[in-house]
N, C-alpha and C positions, 0 to 999 in steps of 0.2 A: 812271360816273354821278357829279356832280359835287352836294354840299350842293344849289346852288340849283335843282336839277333837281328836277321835278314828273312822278311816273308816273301818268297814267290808264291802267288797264283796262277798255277799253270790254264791252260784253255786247254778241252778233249783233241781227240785226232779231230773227231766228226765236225767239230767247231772250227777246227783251223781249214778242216777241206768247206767246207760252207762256205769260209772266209773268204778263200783264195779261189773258189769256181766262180765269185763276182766278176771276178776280171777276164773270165773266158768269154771271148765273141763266135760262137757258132754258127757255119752256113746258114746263110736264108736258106737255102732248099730244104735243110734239117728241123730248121722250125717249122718251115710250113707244110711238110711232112709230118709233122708229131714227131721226130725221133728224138727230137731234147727238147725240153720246155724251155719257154723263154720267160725272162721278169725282166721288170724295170729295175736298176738301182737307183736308189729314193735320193732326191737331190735334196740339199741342205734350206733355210729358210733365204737366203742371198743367193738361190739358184745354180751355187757350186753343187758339185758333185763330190761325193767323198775320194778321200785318198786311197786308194786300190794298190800296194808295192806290184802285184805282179797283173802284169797283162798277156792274156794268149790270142792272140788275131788268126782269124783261119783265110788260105785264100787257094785257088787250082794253081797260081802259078807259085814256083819258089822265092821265097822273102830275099829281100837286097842284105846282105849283110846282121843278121837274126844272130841273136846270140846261139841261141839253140833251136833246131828245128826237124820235124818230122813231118813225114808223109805219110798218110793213110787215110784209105780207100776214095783215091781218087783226091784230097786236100793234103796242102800244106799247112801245118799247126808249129 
């Protein structure tokens, strides 16, 4: 490898949806249904929580001004 040489390490699709389904909030009635599992995400040792770029919040009624949103079966996401 030469000075001007540039390494990217890319991450899988399957890493990056892993990554970014952390930030999904799921209906309580779907967790406690079984139809998505739930986790914790692991807070840091100063009780922060990690940095998450995207978040998806679910709720029956339509969000106030959501950048992006959709409806289905019955929630807004």
């Amino acid at each position: 490898m030469e000075e001007s040489d540039v390494s990217l390490q890319t991450r899988s699709l399957f890493a990056m949806m892993t990554y970014i389904s952390k930030g999904f909030e799921a209906p309580p009635e779907h967790l406690e249904e079984g139809r998505v599992l739930g986790y914790e995400i692991p807070i840091g040792e100063k009780g922060e929580k990690p940095l998450i770029p995207f978040r998806m919040r679910s709720s029956m009624e339509r969000p106030k001004n959501p950048f992006a949103a959709v409806r289905y079966q019955g929630y807004w996401f």
